[in-house]
N, C-alpha and C positions, 0 to 999 in steps of 0.2 A: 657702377660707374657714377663720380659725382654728375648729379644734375644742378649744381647751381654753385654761382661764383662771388664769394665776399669780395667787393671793391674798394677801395679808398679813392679818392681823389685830392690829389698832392699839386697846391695853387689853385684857388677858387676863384678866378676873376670870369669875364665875358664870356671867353672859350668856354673854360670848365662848366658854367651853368646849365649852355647849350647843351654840352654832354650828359651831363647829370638827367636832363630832360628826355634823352636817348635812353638812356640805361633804363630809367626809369618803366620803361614801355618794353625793355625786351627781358622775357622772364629768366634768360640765361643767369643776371645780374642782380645783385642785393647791393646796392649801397652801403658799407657797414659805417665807412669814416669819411670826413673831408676836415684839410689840412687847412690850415692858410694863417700868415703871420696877421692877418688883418681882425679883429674882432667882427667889426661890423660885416665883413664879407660869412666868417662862420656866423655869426645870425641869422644872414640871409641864406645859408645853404639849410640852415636848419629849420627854417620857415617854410623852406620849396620842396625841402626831400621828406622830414619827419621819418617815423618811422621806428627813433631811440637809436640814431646812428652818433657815434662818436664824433667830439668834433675837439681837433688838437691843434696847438700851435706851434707845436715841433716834431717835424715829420719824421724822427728819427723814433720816436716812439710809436709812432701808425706803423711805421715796419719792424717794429720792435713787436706787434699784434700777431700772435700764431694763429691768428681766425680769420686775417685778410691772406686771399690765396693772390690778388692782382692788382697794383697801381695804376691810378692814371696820373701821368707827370704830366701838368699842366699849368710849370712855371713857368715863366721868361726865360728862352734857350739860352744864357750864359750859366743857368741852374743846374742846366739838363743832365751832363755828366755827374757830378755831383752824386743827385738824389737817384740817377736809371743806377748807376752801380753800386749803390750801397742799398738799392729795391734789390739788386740780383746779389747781392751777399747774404740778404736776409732770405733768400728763397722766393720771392716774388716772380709771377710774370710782372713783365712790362708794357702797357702801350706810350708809347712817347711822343708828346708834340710836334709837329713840325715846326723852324726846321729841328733837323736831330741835335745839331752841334755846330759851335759856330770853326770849327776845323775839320780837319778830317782827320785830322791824327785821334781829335776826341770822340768823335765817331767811330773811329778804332776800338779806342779803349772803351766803351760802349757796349760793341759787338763783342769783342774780347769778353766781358764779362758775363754778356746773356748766354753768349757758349757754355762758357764754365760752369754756370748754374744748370744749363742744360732747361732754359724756362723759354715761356714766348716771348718774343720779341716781336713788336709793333709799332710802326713811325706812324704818325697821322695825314699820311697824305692821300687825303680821300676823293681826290678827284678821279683816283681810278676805279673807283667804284659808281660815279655819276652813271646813269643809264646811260644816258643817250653819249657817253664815250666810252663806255663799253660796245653800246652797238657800233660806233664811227670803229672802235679797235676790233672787232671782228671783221665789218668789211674790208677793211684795209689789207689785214693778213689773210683777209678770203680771196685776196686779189682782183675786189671790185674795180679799184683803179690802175691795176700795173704796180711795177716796183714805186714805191714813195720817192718821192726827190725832195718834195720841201713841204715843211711844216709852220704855221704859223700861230701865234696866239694875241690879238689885241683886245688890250684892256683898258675900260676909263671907268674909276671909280673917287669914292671919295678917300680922304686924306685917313692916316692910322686915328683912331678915338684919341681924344686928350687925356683919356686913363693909362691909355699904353704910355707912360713918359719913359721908360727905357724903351720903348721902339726908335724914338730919336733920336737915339744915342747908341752911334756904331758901333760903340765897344760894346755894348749891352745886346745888341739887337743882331748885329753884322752887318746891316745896311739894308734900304727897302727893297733890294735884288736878293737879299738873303731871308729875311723876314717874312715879306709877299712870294717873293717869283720862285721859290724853291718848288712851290704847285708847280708853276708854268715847266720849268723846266725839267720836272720828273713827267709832264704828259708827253713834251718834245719826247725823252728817250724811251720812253714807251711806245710811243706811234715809228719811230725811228728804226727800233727793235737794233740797237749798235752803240758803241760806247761812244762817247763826245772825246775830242778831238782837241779842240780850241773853240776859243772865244773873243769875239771883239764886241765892246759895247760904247755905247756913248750915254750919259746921263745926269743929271745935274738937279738943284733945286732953283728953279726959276720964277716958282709961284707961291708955294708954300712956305717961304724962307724962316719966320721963327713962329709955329706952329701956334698957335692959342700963349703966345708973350713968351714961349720957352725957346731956350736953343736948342738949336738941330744941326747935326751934321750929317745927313744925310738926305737923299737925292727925291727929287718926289715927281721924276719923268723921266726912262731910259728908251732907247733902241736897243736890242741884245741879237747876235747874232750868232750861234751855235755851231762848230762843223763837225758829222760823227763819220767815222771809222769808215763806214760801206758808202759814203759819198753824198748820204741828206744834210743838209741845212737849216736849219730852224731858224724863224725871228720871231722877238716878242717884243712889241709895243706896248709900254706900262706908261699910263698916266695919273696917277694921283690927287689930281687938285681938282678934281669935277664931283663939285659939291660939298657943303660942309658933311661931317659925319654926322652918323645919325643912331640911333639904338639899335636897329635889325637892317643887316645887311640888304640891301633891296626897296628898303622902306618907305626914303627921302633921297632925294636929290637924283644926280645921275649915274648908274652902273651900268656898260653895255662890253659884255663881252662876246667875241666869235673867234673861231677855233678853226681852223682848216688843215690838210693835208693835198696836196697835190701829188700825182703821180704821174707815171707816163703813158695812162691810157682814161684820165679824167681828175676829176678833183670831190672832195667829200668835204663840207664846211656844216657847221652849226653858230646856232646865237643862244643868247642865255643861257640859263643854267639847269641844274640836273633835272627838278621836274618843270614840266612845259616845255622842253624844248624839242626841237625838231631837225631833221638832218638833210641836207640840200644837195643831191649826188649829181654832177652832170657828168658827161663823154666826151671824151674829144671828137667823138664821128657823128656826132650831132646837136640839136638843138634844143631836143627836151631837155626838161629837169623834172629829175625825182625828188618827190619828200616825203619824206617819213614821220608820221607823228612818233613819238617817241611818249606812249602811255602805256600807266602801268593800272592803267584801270583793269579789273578783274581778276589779274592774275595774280597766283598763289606770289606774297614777297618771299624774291632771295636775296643776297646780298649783291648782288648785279644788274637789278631792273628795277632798283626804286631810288630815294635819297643818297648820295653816298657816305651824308655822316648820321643814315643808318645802315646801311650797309656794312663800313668797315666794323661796327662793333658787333653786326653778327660773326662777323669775319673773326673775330678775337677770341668769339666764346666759339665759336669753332675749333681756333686752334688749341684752344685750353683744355673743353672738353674729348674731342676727337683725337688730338695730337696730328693738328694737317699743319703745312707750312702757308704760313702769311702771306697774303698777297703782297701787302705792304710792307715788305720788310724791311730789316735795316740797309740793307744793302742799296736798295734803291733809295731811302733817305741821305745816303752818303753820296753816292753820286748827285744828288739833286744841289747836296750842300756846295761840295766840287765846282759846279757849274756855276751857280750863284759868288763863289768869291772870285771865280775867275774874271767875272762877269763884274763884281766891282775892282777890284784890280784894274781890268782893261778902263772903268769910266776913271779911275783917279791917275790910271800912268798915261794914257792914249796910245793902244796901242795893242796888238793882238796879243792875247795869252793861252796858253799851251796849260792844257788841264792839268797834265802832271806838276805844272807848277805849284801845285795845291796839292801835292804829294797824292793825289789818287791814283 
């Protein structure tokens, strides 16, 4: 059985670096190639990985390479269909950025094509791998709180990097409900466990209006309010403009996120992110609260008790080597994307939209 997997990395900006710094550490993974139209960017992958990995500027010959078995697509999602289905022509697994596509019909054709090839298929939405929402997702479905009624997630961070310059730019990006929130709203249907329903949002640019001297057309503060199938509701509160960006997420300025679920026999909330964080359980028939630290001091790593952007890529070379099904698959990328245009739809027309409208 193969024990190791040649990689490419296709678009080497921010993201991909991080990644590259993942792989690097888990022995499933060889880095063989990294893509990128930019020179200066393959300098710098070749100065961080080494090793006499290939480095090209047309990614059609990285999978043109019979010696890479797996892409990572870590372009700007207006790219994504493109290079995920012409990876799964050439025989490639795939893992793919969040979000998947900025449709769902392209997310179709997508999935369509990973079938065909019969290879992995992988979105990047690695929050479900975060520890400490893996545990909040077991108690929940262990019935700590009763059935779930409503779901929350409020965020205040800072504004996209002035690298990303198609992040600001709808057509390119989708809007920062598609961009950002496609996280948020794949943990809603997960904690939910039910298909969404409709959506109303409201959201605008009120602080951020021309980003570092560029135009933007896109929002950088929303309310979003989700309703699925079995009667939960979700809200997410995104704000944008708290603090300039900075190089490492966490680093500078202000990021304060907290997550919750409510039920009908108590509530389970957390703050901050995968490590360090802790979960805050209380009852409706009383006064205590419980907390859990959420450490993964001493214990053996799996892909569910530690970082979750290491997690999912043990998760990858699992499915590669093993032949197990994704956690992350495309199917939940597609519904996350769903949500997210419905979601700016409802902020540009005022007004509730109905997911099918978005053809899911």
């Amino acid at each position: 059985m193969k024990t190791s997997i040649n990689v490419a990395i296709i678009g080497y900006g921010f993201r991909a670096s991080g990644i590259a710094q993942h792989l690097l550490k888990n022995e499933s993974f060889r880095i063989a190639a990294v893509c990128d139209r930019r020179r200066e960017r393959l300098d710098e992958a070749g100065n961080k990985i080494q090793g006499g990995i290939k480095l090209e500027t047309d990614y059609k010959k990285v999978l043109a390479d019979r010696d890479i078995d797996a892409v990572f697509v870590t372009v700007p999602q207006f790219l994504h269909e493109e290079i995920t289905v012409a990876a799964f022509k050439a025989g490639k697994h795939v893992y793919c950025e969040k979000p998947l596509a900025l449709s769902v019909k392209s997310c179709d054709r997508m999935i369509a094509a990973g079938k065909k090839a019969g290879k992995v298929f992988m979105v990047g939405q690695q929050m479900r791998y975060h520890s400490h929402l893996q545990k909040m997702s077991s108690l929940v479905s262990g019935g700590e709180i009763g059935k779930p009624v409503m779901v929350w997630l409020r965020e205040f961070r800072n504004p996209f990097p002035k690298t990303m310059v198609w992040a600001f730019r709808k057509e390119q990006s989708g809007g920062m409900l598609v961009e950002k929130s496609c996280h948020h709203f794949d943990v809603f249907t997960w904690f939910a466990n039910s298909e969404p329903v409709s959506v109303f949002a409201s959201g605008a640019a009120d602080v951020f209006k021309k980003p570092f001297g560029m135009d933007s057309n896109i929002s950088d503060n929303a309310y979003v309010i989700v309703d699925y199938a079995n009667g939960v509701r979700a809200m997410l509160q995104l704000c944008m403009f708290m603090g300039l960006p900075y190089k490492y997420e966490c680093g500078v300025g202000h990021h304060m996120r907290e997550i919750g679920v409510a039920g009908e026999k108590g509530m389970i909330r957390t703050e901050g992110f995968d490590l360090g964080a802790n979960l805050e359980i209380r009852h409706n028939d009383s006064r205590n609260v419980t907390r859990l630290d959420i450490s993964t001091s001493g214990c053996l790593p799996t892909k569910f008790n530690q970082s979750g952007n290491t997690g999912i890529y043990m998760d990858f070379a699992d499915c590669i080597l093993k032949g197990e099904t994704p956690f992350a698959n495309p199917g939940i990328g597609r519904t996350a994307v769903a949500i997210a245009l419905a979601a700016e739809k409802s902020c540009e027309e005022n007004r509730v939209v109905a997911i099918k409208e978005t053809g899911l």
